[in-house]
Residue frames as qw, qx, qy, qz and C-alpha x, y, z in Angstrom:
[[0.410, -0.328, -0.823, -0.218, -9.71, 45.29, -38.18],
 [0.234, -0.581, 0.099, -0.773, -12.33, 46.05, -35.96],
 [0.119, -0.357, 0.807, -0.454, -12.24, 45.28, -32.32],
 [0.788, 0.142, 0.458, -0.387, -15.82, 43.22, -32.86],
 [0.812, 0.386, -0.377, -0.224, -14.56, 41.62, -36.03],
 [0.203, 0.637, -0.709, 0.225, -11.56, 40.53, -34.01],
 [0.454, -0.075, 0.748, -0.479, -13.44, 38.92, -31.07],
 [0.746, 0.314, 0.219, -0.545, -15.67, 37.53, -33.63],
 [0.745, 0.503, -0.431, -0.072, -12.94, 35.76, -35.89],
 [0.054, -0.565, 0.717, -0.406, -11.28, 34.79, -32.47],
 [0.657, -0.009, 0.404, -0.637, -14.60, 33.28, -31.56],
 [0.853, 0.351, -0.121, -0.367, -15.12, 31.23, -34.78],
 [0.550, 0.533, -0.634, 0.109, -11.69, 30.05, -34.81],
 [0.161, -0.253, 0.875, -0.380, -11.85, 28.33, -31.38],
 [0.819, 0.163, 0.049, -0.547, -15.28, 27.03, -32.56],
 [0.637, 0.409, -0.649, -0.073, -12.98, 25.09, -35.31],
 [0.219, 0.612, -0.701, 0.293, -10.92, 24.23, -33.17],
 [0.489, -0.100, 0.582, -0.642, -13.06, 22.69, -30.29],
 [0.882, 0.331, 0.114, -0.315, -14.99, 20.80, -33.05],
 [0.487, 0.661, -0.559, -0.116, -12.30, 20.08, -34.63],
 [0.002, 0.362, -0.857, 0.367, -10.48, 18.06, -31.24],
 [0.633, 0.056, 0.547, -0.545, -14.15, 16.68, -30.68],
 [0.823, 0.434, -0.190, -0.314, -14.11, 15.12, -34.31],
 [0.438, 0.539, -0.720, -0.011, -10.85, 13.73, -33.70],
 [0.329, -0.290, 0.766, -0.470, -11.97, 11.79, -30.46],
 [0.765, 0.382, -0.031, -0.518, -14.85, 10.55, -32.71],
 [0.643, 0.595, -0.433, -0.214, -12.72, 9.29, -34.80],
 [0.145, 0.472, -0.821, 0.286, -10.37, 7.68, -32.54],
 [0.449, -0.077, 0.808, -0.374, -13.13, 5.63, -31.28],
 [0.880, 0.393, 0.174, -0.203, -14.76, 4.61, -34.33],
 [0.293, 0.761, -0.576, -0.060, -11.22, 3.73, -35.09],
 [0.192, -0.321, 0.861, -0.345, -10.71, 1.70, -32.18],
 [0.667, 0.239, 0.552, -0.440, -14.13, -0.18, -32.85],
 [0.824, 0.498, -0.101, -0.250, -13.57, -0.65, -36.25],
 [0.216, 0.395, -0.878, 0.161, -9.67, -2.65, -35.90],
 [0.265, -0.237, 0.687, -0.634, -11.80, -4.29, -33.44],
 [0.806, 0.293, 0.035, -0.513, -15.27, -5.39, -35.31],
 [0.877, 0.347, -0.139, -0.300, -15.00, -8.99, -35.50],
 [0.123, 0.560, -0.696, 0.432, -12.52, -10.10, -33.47],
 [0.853, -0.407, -0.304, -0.123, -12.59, -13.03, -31.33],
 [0.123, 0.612, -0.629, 0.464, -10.37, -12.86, -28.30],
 [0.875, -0.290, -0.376, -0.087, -9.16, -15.81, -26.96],
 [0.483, -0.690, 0.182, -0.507, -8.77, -15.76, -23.66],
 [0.660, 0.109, -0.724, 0.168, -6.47, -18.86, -21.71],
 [0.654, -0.526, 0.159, -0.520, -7.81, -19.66, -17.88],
 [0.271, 0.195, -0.921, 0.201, -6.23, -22.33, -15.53],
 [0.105, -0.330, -0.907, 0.238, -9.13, -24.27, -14.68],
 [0.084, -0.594, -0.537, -0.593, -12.57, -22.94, -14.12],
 [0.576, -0.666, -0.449, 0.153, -14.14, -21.18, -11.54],
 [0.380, -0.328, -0.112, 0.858, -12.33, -18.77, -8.93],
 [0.099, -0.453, -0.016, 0.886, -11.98, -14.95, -9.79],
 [0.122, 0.086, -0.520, -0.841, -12.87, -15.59, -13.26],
 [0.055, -0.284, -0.955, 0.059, -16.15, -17.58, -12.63],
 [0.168, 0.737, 0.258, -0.602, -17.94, -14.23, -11.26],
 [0.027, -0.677, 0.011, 0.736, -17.15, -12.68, -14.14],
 [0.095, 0.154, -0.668, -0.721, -18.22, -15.10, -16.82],
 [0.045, 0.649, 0.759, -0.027, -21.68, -15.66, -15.33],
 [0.045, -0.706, -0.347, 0.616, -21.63, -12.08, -15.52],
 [0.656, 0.533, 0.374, 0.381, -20.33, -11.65, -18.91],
 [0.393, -0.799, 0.112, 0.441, -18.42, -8.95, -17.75],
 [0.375, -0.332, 0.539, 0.677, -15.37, -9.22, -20.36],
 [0.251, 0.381, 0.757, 0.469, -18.04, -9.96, -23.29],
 [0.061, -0.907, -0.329, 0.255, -20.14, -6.90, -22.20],
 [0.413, -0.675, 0.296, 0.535, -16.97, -5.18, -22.41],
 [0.295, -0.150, 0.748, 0.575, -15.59, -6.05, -25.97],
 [0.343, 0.703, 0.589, 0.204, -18.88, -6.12, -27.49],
 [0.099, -0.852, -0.163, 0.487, -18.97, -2.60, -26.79],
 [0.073, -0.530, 0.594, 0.600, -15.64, -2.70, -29.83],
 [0.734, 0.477, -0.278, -0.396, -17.22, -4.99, -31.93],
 [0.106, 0.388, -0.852, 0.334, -15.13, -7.70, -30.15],
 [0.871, -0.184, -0.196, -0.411, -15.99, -11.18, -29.02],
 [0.344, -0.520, 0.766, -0.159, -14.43, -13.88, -26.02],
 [0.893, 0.035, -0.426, -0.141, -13.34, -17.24, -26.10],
 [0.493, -0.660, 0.439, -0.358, -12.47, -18.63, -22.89],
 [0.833, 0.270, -0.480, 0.060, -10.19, -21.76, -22.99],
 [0.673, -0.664, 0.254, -0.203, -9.23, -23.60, -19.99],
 [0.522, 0.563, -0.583, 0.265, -5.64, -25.05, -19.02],
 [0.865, -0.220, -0.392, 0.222, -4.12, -27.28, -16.77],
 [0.730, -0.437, 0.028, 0.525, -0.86, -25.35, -16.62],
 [0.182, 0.855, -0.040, -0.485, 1.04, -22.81, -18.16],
 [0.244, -0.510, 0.663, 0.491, 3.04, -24.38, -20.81],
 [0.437, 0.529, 0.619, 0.382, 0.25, -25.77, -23.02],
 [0.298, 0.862, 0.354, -0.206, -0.87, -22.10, -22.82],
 [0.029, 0.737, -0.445, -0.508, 2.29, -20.74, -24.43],
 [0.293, 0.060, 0.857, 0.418, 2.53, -23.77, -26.91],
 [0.241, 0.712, 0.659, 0.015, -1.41, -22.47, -27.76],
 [0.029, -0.885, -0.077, 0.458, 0.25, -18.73, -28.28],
 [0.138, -0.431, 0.611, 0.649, 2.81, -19.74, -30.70],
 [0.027, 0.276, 0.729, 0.626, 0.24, -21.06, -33.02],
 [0.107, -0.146, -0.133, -0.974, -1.77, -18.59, -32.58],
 [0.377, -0.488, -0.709, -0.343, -4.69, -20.12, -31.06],
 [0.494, -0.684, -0.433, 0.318, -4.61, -18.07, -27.66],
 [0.286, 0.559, -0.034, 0.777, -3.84, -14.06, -27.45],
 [0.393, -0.590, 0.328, -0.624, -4.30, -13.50, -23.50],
 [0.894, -0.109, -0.433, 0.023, -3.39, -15.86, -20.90],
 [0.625, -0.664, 0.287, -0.293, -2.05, -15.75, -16.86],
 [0.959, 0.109, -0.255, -0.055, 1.09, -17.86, -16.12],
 [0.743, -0.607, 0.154, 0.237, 3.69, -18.70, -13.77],
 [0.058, 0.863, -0.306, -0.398, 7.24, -17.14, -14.11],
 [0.575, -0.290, 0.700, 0.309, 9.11, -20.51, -15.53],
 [0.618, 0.556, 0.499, 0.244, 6.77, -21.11, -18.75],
 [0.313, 0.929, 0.106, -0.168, 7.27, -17.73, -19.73],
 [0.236, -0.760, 0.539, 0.274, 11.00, -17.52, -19.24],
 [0.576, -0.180, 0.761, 0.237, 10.90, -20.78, -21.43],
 [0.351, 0.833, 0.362, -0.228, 8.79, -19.17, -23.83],
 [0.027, 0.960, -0.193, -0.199, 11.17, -16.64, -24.53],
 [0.531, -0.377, 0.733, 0.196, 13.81, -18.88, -24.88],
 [0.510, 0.417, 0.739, 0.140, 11.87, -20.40, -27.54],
 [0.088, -0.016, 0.356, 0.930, 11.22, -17.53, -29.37],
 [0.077, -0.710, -0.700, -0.003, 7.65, -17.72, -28.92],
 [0.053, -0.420, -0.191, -0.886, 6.43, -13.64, -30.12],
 [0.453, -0.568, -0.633, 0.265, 4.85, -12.60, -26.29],
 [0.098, 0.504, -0.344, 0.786, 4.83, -9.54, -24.43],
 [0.412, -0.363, -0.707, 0.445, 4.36, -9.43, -20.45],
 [0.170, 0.513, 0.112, 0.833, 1.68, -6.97, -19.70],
 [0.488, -0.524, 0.351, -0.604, 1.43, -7.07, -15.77],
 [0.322, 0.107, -0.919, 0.199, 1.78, -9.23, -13.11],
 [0.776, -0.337, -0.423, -0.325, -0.55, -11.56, -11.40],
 [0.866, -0.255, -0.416, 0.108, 1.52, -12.66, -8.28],
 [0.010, 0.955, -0.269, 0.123, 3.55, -11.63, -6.34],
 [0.712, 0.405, -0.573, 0.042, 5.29, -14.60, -6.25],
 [0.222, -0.580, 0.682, -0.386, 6.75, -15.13, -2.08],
 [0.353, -0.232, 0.884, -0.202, 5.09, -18.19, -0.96],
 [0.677, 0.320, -0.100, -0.655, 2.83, -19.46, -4.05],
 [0.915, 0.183, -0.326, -0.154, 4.64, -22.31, -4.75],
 [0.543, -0.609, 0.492, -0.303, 5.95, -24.46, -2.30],
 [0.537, 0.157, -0.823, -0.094, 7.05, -28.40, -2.05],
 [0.739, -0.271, 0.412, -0.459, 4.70, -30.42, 0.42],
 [0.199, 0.301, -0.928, 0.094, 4.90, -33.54, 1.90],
 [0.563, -0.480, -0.649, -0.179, 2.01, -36.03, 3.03],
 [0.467, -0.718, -0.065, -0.511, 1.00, -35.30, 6.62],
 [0.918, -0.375, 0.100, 0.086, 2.93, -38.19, 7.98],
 [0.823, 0.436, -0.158, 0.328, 5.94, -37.35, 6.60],
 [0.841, -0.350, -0.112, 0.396, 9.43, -37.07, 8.35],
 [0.616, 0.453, 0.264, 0.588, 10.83, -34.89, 6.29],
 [0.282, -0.819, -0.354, 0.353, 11.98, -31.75, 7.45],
 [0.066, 0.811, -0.290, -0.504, 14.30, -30.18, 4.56],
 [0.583, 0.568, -0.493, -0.309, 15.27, -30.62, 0.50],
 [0.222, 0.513, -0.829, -0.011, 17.80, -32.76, 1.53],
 [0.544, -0.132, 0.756, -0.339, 15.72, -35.24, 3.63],
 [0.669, 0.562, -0.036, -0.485, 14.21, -35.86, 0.26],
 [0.010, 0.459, -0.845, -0.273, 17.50, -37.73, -1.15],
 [0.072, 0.024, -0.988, -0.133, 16.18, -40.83, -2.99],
 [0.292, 0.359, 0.528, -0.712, 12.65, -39.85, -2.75],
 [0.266, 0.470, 0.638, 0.549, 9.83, -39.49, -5.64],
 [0.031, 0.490, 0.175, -0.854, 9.21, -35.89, -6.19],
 [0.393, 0.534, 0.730, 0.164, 6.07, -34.86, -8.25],
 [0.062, -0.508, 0.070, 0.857, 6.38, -31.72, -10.55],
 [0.442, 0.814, 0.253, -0.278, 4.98, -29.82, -13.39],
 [0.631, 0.147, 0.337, 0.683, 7.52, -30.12, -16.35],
 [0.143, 0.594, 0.310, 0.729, 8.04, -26.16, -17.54],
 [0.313, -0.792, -0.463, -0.245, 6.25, -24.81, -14.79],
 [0.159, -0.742, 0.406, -0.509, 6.95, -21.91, -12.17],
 [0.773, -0.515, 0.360, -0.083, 7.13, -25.16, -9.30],
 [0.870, 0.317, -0.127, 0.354, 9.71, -26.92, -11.95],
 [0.499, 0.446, -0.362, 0.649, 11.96, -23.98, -11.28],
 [0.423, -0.688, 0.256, -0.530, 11.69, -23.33, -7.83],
 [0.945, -0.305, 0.088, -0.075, 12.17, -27.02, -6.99],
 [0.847, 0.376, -0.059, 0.371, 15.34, -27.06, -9.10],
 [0.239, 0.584, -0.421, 0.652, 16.83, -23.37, -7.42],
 [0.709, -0.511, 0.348, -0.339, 15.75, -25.01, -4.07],
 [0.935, -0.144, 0.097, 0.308, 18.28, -28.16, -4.74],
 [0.689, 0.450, -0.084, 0.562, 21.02, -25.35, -6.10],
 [0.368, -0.752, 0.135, -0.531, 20.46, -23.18, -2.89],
 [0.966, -0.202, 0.080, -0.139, 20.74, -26.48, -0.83],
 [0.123, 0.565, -0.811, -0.088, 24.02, -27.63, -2.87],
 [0.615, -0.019, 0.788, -0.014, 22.08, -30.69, -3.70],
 [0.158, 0.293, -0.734, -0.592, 22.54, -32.27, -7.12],
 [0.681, 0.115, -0.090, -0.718, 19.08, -33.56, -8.91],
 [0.657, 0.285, -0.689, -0.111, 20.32, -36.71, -9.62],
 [0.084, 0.243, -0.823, 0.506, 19.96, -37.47, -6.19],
 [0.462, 0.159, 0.719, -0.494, 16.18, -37.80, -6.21],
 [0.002, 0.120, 0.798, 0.591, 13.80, -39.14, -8.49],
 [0.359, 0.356, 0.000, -0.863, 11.55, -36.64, -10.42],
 [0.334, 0.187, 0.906, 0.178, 8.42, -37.42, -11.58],
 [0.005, 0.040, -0.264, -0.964, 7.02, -35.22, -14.21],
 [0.101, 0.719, 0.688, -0.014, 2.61, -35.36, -13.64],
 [0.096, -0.418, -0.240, -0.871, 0.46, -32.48, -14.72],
 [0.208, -0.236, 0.474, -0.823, -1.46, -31.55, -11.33],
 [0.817, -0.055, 0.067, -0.570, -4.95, -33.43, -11.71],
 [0.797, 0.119, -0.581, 0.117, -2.52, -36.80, -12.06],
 [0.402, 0.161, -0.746, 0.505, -0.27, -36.19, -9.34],
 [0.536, -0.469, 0.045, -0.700, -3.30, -35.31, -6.85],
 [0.947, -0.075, -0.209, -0.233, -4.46, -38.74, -6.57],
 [0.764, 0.250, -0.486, 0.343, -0.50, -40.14, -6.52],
 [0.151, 0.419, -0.445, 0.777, 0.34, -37.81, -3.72],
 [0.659, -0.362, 0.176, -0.636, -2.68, -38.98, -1.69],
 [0.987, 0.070, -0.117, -0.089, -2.09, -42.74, -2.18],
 [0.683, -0.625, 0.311, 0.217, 1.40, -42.55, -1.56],
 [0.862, 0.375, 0.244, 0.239, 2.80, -43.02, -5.09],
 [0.312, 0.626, -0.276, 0.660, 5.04, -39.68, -4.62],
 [0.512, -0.502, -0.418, 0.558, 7.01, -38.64, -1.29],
 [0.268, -0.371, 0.111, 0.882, 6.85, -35.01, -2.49],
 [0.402, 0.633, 0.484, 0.452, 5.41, -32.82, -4.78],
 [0.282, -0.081, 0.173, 0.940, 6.51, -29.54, -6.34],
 [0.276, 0.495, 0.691, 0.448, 3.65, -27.38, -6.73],
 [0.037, -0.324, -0.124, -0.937, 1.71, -24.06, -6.84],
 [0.395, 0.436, 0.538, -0.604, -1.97, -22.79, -4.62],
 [0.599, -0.540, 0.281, -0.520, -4.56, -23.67, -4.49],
 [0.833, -0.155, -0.516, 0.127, -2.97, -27.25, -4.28],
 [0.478, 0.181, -0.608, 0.608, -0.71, -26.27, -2.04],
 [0.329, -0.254, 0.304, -0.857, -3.54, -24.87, 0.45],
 [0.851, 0.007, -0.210, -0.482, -6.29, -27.60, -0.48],
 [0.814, -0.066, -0.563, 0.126, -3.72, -30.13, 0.66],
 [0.321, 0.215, -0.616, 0.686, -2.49, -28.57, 3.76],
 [0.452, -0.153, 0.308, -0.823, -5.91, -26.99, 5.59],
 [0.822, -0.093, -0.272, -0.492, -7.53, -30.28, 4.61],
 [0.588, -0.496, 0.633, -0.086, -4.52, -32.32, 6.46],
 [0.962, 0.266, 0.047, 0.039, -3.16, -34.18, 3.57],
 [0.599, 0.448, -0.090, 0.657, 0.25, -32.35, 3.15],
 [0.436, -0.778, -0.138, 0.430, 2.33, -30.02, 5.04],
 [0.295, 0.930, -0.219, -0.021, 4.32, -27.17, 3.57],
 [0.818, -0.123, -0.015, 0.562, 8.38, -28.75, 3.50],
 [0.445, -0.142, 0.120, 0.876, 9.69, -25.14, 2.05],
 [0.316, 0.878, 0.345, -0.102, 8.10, -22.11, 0.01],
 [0.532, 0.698, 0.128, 0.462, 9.61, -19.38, -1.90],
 [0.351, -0.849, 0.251, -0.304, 10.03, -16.91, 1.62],
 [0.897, -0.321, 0.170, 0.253, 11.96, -19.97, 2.93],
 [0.753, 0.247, 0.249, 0.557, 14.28, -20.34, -0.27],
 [0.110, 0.691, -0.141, -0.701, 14.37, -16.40, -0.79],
 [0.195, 0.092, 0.838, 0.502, 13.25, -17.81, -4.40],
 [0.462, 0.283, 0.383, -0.748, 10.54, -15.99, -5.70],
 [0.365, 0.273, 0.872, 0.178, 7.54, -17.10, -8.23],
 [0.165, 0.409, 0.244, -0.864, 5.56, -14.76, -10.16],
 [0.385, 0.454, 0.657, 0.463, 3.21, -15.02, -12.66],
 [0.046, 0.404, -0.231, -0.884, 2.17, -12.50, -14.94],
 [0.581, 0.675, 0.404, -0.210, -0.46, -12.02, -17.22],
 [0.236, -0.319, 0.611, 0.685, 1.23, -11.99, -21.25],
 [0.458, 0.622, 0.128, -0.623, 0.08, -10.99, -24.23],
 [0.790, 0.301, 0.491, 0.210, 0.22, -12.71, -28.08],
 [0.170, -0.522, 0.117, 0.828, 2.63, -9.52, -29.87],
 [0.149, 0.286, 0.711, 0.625, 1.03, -9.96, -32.96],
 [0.204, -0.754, -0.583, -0.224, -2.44, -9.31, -31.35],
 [0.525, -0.472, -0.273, 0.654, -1.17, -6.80, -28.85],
 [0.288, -0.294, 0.422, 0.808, 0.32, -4.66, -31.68],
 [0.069, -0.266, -0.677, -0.683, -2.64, -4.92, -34.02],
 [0.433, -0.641, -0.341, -0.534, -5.18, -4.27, -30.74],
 [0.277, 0.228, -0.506, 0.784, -3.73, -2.41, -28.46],
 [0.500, -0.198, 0.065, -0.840, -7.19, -1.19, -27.38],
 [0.863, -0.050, -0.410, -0.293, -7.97, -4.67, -26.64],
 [0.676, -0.059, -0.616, 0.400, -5.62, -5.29, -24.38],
 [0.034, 0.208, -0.296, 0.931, -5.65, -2.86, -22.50],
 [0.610, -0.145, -0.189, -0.756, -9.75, -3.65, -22.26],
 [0.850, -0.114, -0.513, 0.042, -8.87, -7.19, -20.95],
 [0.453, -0.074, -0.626, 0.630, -6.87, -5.60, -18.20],
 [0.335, -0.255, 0.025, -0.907, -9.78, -3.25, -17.45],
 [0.794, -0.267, -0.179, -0.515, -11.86, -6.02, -16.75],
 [0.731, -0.180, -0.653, 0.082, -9.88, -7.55, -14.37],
 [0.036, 0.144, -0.434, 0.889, -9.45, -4.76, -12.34],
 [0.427, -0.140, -0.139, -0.883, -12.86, -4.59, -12.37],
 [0.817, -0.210, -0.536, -0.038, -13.58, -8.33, -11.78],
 [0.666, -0.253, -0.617, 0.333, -10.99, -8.05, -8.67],
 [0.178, -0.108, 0.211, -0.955, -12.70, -4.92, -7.44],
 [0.742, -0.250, -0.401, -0.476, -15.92, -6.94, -7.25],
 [0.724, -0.201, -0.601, 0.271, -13.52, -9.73, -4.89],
 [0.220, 0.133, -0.483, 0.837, -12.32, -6.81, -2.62],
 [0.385, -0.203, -0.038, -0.900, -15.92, -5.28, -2.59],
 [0.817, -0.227, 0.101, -0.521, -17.48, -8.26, -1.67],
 [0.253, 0.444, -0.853, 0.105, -14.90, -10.54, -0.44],
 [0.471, -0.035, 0.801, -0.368, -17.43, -13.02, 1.97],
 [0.790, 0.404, 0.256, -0.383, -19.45, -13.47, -0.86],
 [0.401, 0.699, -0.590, -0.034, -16.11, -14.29, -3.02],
 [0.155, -0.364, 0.868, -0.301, -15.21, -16.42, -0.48],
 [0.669, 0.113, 0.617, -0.398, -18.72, -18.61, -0.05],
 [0.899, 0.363, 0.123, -0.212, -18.77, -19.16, -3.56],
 [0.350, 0.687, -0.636, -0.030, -15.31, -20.32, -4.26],
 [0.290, -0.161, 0.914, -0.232, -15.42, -22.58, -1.72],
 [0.798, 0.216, 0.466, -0.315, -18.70, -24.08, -2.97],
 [0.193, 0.867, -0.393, -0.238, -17.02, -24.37, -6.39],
 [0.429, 0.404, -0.806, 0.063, -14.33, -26.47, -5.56],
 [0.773, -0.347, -0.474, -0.241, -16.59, -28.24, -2.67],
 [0.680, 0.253, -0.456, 0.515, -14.23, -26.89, 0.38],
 [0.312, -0.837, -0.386, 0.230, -14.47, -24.97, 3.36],
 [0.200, 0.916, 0.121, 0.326, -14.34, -21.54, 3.29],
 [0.620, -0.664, 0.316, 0.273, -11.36, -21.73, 5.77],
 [0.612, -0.065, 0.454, 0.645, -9.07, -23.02, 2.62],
 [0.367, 0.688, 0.263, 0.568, -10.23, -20.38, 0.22],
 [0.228, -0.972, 0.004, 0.047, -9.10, -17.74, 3.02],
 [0.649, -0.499, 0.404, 0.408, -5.95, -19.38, 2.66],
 [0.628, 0.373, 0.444, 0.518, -5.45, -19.59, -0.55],
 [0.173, 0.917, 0.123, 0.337, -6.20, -15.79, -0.50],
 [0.618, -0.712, 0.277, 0.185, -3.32, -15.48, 2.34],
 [0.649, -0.395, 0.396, 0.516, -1.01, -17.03, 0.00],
 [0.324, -0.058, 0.611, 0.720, -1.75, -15.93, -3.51],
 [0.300, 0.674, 0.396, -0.547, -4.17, -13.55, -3.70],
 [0.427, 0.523, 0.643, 0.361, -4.58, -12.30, -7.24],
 [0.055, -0.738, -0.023, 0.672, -3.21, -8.70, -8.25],
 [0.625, 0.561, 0.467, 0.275, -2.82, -6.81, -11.40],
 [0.177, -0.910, 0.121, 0.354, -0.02, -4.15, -11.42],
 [0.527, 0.769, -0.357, 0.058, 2.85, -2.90, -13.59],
 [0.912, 0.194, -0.256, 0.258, 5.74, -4.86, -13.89],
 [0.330, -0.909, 0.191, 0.165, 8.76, -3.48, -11.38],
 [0.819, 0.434, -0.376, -0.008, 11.94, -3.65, -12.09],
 [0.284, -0.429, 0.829, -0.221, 13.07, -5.46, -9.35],
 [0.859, 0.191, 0.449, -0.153, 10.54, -8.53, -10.45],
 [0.613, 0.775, -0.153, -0.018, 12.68, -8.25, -13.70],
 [0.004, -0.529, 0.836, -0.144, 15.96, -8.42, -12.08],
 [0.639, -0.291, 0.636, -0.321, 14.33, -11.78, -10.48],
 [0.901, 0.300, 0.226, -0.216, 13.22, -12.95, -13.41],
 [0.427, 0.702, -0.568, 0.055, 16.66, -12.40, -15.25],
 [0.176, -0.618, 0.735, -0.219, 18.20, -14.71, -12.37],
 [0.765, 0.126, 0.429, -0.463, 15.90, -16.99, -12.79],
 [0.806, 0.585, -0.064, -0.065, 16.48, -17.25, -16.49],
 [0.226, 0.816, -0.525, 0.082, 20.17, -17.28, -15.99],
 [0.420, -0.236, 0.871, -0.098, 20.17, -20.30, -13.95],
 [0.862, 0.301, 0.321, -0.252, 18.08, -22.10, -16.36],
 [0.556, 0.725, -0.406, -0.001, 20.55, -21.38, -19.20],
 [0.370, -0.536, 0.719, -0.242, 23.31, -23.11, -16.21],
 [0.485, -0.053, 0.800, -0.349, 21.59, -25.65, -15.95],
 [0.103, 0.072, -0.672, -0.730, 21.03, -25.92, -19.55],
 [0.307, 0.389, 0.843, -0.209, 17.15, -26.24, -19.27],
 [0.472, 0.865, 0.144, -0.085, 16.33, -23.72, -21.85],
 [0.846, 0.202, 0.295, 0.395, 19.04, -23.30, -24.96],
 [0.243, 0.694, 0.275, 0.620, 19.23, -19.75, -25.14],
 [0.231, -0.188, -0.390, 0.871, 20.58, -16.56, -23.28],
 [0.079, 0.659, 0.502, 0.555, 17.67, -13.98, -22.91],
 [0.190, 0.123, -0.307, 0.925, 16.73, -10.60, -21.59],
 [0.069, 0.561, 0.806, -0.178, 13.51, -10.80, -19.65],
 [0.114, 0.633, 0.065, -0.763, 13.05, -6.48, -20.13],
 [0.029, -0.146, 0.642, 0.752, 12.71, -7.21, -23.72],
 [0.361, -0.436, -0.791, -0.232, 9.34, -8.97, -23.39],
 [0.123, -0.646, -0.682, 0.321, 7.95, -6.80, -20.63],
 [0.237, 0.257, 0.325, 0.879, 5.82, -3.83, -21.27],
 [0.056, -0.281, -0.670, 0.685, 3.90, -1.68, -19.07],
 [0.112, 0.032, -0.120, -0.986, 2.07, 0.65, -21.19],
 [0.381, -0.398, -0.691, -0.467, -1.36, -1.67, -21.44],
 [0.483, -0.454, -0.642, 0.385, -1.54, -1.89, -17.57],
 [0.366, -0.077, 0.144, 0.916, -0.72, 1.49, -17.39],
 [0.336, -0.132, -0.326, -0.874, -3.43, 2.96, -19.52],
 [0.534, -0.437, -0.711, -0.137, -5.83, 0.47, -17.87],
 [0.397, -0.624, -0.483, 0.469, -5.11, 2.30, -14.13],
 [0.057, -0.127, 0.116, 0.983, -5.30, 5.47, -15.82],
 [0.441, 0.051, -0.071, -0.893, -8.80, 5.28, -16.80],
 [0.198, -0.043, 0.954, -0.222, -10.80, 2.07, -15.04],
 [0.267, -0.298, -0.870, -0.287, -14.15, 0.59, -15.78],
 [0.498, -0.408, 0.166, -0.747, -17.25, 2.03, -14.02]]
């Protein structure tokens, strides 16, 4: 062959080739947009406002998803344990939640996967006490009314803060409210205590209703939540998740980038001074990173005392349910 036919069939054949790798990228996004077309993704939110607030007057996520052919539904929660009861029938497929629901979740067989964490868990949830109170440790508590979140990440923290202690439950009396009840009780006097999570646990201390009694840094107990995923939907739109954790990087790149304006309108919001939303960002700021596995070991210990302490029915392995690879690909290639 001749040395110009050579260069010249060399030539054509990386042509292919080039087109070729440029058809397949094609493809792989009109792939990803067609699994995608017509899709509603529902979305689970404790309460309204905060981080996410910017970013559904902005339509940020829905901007986002349209883009697949993909649509949001934003559904608000008290707590985390309706939102896993809303995952096992299928009515919720993203959804932010403290480390207990999940671990009870899992227990439960509820089909999840953990794709990043939201907390870092040290001093998020805490047990306060009115302002006047005496009280200066678990045990002063004996014979007290303590107010908690059945299920929740302050359920188990209150419980490995009486097995740290070497005090037995049965010594005080638990009263199971969902947070907007026990608000009211815990101002009026109707609990001496309450188990709970930020921003109560800021909103009642900077405002002088409540003082911190313990926290998680006290107890060496930690709390994390984590953002989790429905495995059905996960598995069938991977490209979807992975697009939901794009846009919260992106949402809490907005809070870093403009963190006084974050601040002025959270506080208006919830009708507070902008002193308690600094706290609240002091104690539980809002991150979005792969899973370690030291938070894993924590959570395993976690779950193991529950099983103890027979509060879930079932041994489990927390690494089964956690999976980095959405988070992952999300800090591998962010949102403009």
């Amino acid at each position: 062959m001749k040395k110009s036919s050579f260069i010249l069939t060399a030539l054509l054949a990386l042509s292919i080739l080039i087109v070729g790798c440029a058809n397949n990228t094609s493809d792989a996004t009109s792939q990803e947009a067609a699994s995608s077309e017509g899709v509603t993704v529902k979305i689970g939110i404790q309460g309204s406002g905060g981080l996410f607030g910017k970013a559904r007057e902005e339509k940020w996520f829905e901007q986002e998803f349209e883009k697949l052919g993909a649509t949001v539904e934003w559904i608000e929660f008290q707590s985390g344990p309706p939102m896993t009861e809303a995952i096992a029938s299928n009515k919720l497929d993203i959804a932010s939640l403290g480390n207990m629901p999940i671990i009870a979740a899992q227990a439960a067989n509820i089909p999840f996967k953990i794709i990043s964490q939201a907390l870092d868990g040290k001093n998020n949830v805490a047990v306060i006490v009115p302002a006047g109170s005496t009280a200066a440790s678990l045990a002063d508590l004996k014979g007290k009314k303590i107010a908690v979140t059945k299920g929740s990440n302050a359920y188990n923290f209150l419980y490995r803060g009486f097995n740290e202690a070497g005090l037995p439950d049965s010594d005080f009396e638990i009263i199971q409210l969902q947070p907007d009840e026990t608000q009211s009780a815990f101002e009026n006097g109707g609990v001496d205590a309450w188990a709970t999570w930020d921003p109560y646990i800021t909103l009642n201390t900077l405002t002088g209703k409540g003082k911190v009694l313990t926290d998680g840094e006290q107890l060496g107990v930690l709390s994390p939540s984590f953002t989790i995923a429905r495995t059905a939907f996960a598995e069938q739109h991977p490209e979807l998740v992975t697009l939901y954790l794009k846009a919260v990087n992106k949402t809490l790149k907005w809070e870093t980038d403009n963190e006084d304006e974050a601040l002025e309108r959270y506080a208006a919001e919830r009708s507070i001074p902008v002193e308690v939303v600094k706290g609240i960002f002091e104690r539980s700021r809002i991150i979005n990173i792969p899973v370690s596995e030291d938070i894993v070991a924590e959570m395993q210990t976690t779950a193991d005392f529950q099983y103890k302490i027979e509060n879930i029915r079932s041994e489990i392995e927390v690494k089964k349910i956690t999976d980095n690879q959405y988070i992952e690909a999300a800090l591998k290639e962010p949102l403009e």
